[in-house]
DSSP file (Angstrom, degrees, kcal/mol; ACC not computed):
  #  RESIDUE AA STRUCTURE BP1 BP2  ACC     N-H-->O    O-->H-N    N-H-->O    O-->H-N    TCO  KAPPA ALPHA  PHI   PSI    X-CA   Y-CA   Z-CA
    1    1 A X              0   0    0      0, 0.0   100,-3.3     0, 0.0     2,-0.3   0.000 360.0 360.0 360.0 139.9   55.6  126.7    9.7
    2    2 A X  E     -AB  65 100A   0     63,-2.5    63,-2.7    64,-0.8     2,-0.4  -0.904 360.0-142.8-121.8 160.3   51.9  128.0    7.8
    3    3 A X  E     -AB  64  99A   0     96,-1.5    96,-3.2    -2,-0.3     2,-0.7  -0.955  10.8-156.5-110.3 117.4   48.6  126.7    8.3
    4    4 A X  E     -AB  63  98A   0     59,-0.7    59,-2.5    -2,-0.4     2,-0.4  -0.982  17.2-165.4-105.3  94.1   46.6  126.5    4.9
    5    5 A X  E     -AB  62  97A   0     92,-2.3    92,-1.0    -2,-0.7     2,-0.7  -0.687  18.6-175.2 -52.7 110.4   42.9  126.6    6.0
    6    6 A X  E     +AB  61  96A   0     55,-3.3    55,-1.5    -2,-0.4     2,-0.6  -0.896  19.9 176.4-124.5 111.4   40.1  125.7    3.6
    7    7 A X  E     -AB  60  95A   0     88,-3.1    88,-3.5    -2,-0.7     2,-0.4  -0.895  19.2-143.7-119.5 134.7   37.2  126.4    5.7
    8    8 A X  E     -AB  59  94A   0     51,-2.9    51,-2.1    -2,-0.6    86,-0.1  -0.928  18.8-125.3-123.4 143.3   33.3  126.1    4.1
    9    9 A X        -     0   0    0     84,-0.8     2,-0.3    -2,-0.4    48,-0.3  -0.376  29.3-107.9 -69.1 154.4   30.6  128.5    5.2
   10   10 A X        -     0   0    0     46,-4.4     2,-0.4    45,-0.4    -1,-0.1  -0.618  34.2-177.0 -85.3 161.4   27.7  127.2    6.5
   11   11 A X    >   -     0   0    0     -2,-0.3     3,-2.1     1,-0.2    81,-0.1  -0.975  28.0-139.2-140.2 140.4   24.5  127.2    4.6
   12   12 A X  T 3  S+     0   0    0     -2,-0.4    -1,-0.2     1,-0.3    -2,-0.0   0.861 115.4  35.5 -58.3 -28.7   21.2  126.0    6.0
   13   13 A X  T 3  S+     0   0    0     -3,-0.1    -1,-0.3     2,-0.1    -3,-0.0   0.416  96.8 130.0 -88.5  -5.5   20.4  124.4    2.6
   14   14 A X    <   -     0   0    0     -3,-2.1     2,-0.3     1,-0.1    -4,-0.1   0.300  53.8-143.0 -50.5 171.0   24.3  123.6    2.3
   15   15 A X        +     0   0    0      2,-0.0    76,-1.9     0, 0.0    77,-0.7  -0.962  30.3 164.1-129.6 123.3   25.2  119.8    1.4
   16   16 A X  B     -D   90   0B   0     -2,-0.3     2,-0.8    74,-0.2    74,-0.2  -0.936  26.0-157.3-135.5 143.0   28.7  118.7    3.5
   17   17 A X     >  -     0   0    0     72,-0.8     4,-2.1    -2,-0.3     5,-0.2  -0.894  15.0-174.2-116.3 106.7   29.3  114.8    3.6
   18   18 A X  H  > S+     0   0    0     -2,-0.8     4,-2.9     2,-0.2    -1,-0.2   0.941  78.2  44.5 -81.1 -34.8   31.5  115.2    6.8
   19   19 A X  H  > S+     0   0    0      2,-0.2     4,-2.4     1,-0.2    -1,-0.1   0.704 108.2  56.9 -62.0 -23.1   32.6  111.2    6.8
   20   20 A X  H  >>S+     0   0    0      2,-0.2     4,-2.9     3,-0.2     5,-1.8   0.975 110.7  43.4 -83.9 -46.4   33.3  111.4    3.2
   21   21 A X  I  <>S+     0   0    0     -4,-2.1     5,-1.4     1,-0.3     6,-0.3   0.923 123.6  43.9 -56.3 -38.9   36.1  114.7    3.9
   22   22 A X  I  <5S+     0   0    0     -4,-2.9    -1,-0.3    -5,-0.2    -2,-0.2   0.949 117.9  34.4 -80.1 -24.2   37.3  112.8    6.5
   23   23 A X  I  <5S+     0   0    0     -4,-2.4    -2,-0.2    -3,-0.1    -1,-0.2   0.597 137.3   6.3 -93.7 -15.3   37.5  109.2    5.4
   24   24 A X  I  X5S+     0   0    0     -4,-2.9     4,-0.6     3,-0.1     5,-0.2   0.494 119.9  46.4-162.3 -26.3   38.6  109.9    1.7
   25   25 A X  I  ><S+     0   0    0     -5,-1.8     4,-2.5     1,-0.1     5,-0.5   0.817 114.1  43.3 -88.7 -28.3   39.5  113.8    0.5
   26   26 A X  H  ><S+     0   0    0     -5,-1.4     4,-2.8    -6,-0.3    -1,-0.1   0.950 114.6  48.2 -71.7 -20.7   41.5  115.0    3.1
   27   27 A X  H  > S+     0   0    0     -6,-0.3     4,-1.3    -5,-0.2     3,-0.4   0.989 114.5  53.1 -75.2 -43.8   43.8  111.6    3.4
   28   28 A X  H  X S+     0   0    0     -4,-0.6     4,-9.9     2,-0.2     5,-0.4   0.970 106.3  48.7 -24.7 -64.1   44.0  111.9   -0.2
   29   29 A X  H  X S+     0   0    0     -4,-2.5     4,-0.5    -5,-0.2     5,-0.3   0.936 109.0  52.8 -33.1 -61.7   45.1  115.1    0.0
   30   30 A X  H >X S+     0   0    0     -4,-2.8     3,-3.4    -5,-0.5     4,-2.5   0.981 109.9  45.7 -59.0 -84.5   47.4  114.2    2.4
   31   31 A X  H 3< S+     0   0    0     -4,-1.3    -2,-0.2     1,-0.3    -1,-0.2   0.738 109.3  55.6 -13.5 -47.3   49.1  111.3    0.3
   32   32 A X  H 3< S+     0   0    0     -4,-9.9    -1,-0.3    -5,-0.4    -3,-0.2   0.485 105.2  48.6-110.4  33.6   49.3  113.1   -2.7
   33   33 A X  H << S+     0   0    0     -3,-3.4     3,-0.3    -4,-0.5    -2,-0.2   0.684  89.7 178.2 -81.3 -49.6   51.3  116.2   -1.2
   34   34 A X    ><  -     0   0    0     -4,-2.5     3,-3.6    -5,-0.3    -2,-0.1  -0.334  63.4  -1.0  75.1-164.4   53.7  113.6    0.4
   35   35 A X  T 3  S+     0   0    0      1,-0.3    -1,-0.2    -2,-0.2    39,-0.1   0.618 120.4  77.1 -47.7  -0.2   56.5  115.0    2.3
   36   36 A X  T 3  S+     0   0    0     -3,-0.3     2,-0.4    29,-0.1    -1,-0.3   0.362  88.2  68.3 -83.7 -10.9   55.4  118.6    1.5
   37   37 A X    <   -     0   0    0     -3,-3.6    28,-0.2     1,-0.2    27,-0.1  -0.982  63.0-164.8-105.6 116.0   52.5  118.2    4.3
   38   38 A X        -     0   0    0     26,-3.4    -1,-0.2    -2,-0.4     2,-0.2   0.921  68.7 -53.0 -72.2 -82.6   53.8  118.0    8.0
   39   39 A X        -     0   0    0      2,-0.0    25,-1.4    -9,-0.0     2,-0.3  -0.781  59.9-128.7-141.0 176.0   49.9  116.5    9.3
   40   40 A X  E     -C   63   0A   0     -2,-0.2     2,-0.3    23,-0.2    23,-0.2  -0.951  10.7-145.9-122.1 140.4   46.4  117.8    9.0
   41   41 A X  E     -C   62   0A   0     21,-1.5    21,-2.4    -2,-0.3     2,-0.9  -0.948   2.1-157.2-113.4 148.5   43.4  118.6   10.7
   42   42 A X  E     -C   61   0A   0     -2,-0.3    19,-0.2    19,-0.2     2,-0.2  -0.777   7.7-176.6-123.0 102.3   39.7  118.6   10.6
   43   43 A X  E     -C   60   0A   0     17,-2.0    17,-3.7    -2,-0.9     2,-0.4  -0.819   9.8-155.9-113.4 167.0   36.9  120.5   12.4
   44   44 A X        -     0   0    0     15,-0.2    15,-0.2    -2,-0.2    14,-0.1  -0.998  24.7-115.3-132.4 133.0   33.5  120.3   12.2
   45   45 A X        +     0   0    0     12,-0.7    10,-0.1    -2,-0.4    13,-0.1  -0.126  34.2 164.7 -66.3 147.9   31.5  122.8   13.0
   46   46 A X        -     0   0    0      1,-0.6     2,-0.3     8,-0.1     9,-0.2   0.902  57.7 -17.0-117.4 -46.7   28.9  123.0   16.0
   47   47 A X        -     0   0    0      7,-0.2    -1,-0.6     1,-0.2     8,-0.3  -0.919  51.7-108.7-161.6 150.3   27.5  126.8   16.8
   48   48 A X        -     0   0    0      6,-0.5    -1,-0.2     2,-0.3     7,-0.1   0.575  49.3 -94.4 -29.7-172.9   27.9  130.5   16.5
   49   49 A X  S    S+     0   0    0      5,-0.2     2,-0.2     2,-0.1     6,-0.1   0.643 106.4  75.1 -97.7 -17.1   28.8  132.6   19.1
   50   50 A X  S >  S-     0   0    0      4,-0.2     3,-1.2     1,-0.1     2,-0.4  -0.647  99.4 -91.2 -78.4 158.1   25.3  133.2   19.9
   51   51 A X  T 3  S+     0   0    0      1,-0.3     3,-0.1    -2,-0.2    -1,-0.1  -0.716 110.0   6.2 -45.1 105.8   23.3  131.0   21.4
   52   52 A X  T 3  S+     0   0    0      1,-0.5    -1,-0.3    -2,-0.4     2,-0.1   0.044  99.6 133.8  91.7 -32.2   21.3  128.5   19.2
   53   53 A X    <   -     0   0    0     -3,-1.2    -1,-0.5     1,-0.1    -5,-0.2  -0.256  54.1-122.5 -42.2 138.4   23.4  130.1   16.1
   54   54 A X        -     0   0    0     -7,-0.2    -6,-0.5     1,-0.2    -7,-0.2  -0.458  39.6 -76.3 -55.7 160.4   25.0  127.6   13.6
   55   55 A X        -     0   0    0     -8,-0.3   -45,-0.4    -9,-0.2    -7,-0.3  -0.107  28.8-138.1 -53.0 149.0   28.1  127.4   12.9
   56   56 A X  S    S+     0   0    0      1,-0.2   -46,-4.4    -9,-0.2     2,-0.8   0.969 103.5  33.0 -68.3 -63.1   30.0  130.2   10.5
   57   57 A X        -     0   0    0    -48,-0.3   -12,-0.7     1,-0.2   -48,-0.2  -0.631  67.6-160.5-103.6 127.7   31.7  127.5    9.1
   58   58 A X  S    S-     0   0    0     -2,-0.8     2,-0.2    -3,-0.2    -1,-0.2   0.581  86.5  -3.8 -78.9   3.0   30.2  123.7    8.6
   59   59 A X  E     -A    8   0A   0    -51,-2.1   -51,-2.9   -15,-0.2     2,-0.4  -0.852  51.1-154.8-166.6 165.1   33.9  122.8    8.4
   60   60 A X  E     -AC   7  43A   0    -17,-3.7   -17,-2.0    -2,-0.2     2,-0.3  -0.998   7.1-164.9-147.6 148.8   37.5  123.6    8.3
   61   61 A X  E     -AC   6  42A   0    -55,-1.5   -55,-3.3    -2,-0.4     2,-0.7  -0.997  22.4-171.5-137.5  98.0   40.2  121.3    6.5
   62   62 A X  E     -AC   5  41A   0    -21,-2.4   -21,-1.5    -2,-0.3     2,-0.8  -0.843   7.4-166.1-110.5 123.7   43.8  122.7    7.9
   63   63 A X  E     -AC   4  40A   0    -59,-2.5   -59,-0.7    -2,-0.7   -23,-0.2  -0.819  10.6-150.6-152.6 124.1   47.7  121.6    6.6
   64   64 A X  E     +A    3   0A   0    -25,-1.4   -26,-3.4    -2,-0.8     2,-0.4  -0.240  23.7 169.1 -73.1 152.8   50.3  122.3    8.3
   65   65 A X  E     -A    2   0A   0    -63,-2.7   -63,-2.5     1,-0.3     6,-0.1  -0.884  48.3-114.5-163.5 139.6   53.7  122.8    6.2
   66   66 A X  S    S-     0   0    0     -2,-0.4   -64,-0.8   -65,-0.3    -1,-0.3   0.667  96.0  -8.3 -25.6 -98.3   57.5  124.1    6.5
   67   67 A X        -     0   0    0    -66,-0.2     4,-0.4    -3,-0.1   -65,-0.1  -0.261  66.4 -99.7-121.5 171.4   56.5  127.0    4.0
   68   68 A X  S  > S+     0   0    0      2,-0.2     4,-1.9     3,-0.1    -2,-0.1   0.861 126.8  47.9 -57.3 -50.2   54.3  128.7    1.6
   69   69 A X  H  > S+     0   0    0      1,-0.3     4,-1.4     2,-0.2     3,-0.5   0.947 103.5  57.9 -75.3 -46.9   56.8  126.9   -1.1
   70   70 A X  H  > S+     0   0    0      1,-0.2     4,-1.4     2,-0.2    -1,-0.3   0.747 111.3  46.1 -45.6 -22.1   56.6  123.6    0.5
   71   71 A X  H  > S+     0   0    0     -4,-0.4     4,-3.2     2,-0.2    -2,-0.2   0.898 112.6  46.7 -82.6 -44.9   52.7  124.0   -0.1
   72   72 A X  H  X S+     0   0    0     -4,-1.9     4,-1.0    -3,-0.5    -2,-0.2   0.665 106.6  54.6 -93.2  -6.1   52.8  125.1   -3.4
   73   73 A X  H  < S+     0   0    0     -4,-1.4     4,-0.4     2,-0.1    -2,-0.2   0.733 122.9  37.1 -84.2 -30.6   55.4  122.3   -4.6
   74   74 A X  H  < S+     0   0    0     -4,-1.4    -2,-0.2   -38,-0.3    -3,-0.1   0.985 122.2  36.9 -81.5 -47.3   52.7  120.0   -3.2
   75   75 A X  H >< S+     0   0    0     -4,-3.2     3,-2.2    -5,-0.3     4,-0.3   0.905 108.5  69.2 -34.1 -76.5   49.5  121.6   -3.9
   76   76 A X  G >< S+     0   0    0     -4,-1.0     3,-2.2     1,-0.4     4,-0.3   0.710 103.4  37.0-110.4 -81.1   50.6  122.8   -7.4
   77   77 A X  G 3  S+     0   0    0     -4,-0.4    -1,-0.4     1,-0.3    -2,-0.1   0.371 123.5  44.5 -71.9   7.8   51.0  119.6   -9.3
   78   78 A X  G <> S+     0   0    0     -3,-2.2     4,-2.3    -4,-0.1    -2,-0.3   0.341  78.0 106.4-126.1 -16.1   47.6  117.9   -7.4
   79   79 A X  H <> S+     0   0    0     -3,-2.2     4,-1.1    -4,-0.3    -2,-0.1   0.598  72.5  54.6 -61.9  -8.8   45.6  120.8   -7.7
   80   80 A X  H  > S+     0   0    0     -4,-0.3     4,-2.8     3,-0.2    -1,-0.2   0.976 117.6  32.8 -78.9 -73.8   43.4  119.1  -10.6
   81   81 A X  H  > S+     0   0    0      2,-0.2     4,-1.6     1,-0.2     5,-0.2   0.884 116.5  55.4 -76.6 -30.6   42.4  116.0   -8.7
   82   82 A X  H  X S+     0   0    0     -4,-2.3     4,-0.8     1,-0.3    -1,-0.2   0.984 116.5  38.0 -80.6 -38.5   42.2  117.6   -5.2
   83   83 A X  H >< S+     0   0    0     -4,-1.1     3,-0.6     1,-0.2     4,-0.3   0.776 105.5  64.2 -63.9 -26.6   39.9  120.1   -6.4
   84   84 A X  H 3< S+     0   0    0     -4,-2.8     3,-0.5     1,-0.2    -1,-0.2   0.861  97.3  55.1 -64.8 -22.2   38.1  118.1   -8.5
   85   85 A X  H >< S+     0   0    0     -4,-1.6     3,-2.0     1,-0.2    -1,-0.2   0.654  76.8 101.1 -72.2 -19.4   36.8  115.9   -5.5
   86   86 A X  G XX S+     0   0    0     -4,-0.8     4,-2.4    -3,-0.6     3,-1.4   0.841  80.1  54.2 -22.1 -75.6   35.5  119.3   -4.0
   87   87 A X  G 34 S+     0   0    0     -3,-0.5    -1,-0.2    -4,-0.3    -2,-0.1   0.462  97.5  72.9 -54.2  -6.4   31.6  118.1   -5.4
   88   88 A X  G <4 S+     0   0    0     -3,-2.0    -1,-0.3    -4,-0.1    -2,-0.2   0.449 109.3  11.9 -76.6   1.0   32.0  115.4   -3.8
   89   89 A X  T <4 S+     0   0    0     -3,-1.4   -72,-0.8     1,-0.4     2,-0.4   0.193 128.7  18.9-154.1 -40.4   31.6  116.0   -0.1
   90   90 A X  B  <  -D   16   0B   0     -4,-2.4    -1,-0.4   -74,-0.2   -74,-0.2  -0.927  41.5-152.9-147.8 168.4   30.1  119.8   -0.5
   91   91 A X  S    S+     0   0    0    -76,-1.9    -1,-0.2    -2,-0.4   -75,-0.1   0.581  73.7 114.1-111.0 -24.5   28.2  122.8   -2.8
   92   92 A X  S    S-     0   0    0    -77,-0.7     2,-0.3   -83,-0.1    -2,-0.1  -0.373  72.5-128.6 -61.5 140.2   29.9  125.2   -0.6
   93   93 A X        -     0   0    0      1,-0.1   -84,-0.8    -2,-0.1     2,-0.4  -0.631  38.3-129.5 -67.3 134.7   32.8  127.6   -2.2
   94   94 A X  E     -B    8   0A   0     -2,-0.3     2,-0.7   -86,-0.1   -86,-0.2  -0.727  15.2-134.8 -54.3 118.4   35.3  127.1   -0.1
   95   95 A X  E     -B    7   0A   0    -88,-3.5   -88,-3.1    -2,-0.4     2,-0.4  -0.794  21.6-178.3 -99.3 107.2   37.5  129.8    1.9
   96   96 A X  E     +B    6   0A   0     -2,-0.7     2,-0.3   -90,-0.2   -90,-0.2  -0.836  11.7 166.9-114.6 158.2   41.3  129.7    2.4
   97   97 A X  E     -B    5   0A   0    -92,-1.0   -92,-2.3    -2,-0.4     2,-0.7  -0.975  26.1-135.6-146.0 155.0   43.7  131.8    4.0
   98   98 A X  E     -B    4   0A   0     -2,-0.3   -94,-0.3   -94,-0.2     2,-0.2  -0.903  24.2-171.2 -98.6  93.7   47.4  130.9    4.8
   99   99 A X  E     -B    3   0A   0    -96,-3.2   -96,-1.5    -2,-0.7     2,-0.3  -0.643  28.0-127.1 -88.9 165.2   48.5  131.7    7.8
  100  100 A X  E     -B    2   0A   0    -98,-0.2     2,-0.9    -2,-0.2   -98,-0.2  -0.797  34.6-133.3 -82.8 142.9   52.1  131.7    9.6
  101  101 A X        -     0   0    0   -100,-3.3     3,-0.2    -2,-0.3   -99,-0.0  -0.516  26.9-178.2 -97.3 103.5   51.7  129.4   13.0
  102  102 A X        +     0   0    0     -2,-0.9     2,-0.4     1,-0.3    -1,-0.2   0.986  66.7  18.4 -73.6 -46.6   53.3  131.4   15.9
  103  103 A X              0   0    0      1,-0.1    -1,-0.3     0, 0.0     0, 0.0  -0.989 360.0 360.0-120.0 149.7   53.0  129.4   18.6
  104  104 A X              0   0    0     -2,-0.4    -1,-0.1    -3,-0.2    -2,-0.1  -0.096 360.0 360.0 -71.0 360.0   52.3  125.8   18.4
């Protein structure tokens, strides 16, 4: 199984609409992969590692899936609308990495 992460930095001046990623991109998201997404998860960021720090990231958007190909037969053909909604919830560029999940 890989973990596709889209994690946004934080920025003090940042805009992220945390109800709106939860309540409406990321079940989208979910819905129009379909069977190409196993579940998703959502954090929101609280602090640094210092004390008082913000968070690195003001959020992270994680989906899990069988493969790198299962991702990209769902992603692939959605990438127009899922990205377009981006400006809708944040102004941060967004950061992904793909990971492989070793232990569950």
């Amino acid at each position: 199984m890989i973990k596709v992460s889209v994690m946004y930095p934080y920025s003090p001046e940042g805009r992220f609409d945390h109800d709106y990623y939860r309540d409406h991109h990321m079940p989208m998201v979910a819905r129009l992969m379909g069977e190409h997404v196993r579940r998703y998860t959502i954090e929101k960021g609280l602090a640094g590692g210092d004390p008082g720090s913000p968070p690195t990231y003001v959020a992270a958007g994680h989906l899990y899936c069988d493969s790198v190909e299962a991702f990209q037969a769902g992603f692939g053909p959605n990438a127009q609308q899922i990205l377009g909604d981006i400006p809708n919830y944040t102004d941060a560029k967004p950061i992904l990495q793909i990971s492989d999940v070793v232990v569950e």
